[in-house]
N, C-alpha and C positions, 0 to 999 in steps of 0.2 A: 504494500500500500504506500503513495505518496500521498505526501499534500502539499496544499498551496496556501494553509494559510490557517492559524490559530487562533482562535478568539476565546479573550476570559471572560467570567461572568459573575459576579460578585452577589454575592449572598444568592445562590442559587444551588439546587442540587435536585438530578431529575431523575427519571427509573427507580427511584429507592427500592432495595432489597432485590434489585436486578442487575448484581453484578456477575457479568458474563465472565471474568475471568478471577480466582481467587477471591472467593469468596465475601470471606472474612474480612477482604482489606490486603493491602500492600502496609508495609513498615513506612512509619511515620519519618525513618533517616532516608528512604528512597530519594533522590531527585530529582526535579521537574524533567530534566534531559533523560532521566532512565525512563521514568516517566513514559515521554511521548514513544524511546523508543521499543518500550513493550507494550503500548497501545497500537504502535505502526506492525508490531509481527503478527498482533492479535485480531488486525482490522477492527479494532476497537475507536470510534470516535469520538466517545466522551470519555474525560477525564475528572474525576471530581478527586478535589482537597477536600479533606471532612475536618476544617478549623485549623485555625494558625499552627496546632500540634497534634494534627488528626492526621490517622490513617489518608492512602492512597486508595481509590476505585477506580475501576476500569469497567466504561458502560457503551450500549451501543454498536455492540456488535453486528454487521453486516442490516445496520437499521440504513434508512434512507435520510438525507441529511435534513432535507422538508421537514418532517418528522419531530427529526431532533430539535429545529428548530422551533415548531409550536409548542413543545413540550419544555421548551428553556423559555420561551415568552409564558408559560402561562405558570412558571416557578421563580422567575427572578425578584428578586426580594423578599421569597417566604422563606429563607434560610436565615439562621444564626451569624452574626461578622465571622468574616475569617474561612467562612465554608467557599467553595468556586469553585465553577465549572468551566473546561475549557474544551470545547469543540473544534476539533479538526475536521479541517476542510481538504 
């Protein structure tokens, strides 16, 4: 999978409890660059931080980005600070 382009999304976090890869979460030491690049092996397009010192998720798997996108508009701002979502395009 490439992309052309990442966008973050502050206080927002969408699919809850539909994380396509790992469950549980990724470790909170992960970083944003391992990040994108085991969402890039996994075709995974969303990415959420769960809080300044929260677990990593990986969502969105093989979803359509339209999609993802109505489902980040009708979630932006009903998150806690520090929670974000970031969609690969």
């Amino acid at each position: 999978m490439t992309f052309n382009k990442i966008t973050k999304y502050d206080n927002c976090d969408i699919l809850k409890n539909k994380n396509d890869i790992e469950y549980y979460g990724y470790n909170k030491n992960k970083t944003y660059g391992e990040m994108i690049d085991l969402a890039l092996i996994n075709n995974c397009k969303i990415i959420i931080k769960n809080g300044y010192n929260g677990k990593w998720y990986l969502k969105g798997k093989n979803k359509e980005i339209d999609f993802l996108k109505i489902k980040i508009n009708e979630n932006i701002g009903n998150s806690r600070d520090g929670v974000c979502c970031y969609l690969i395009e």
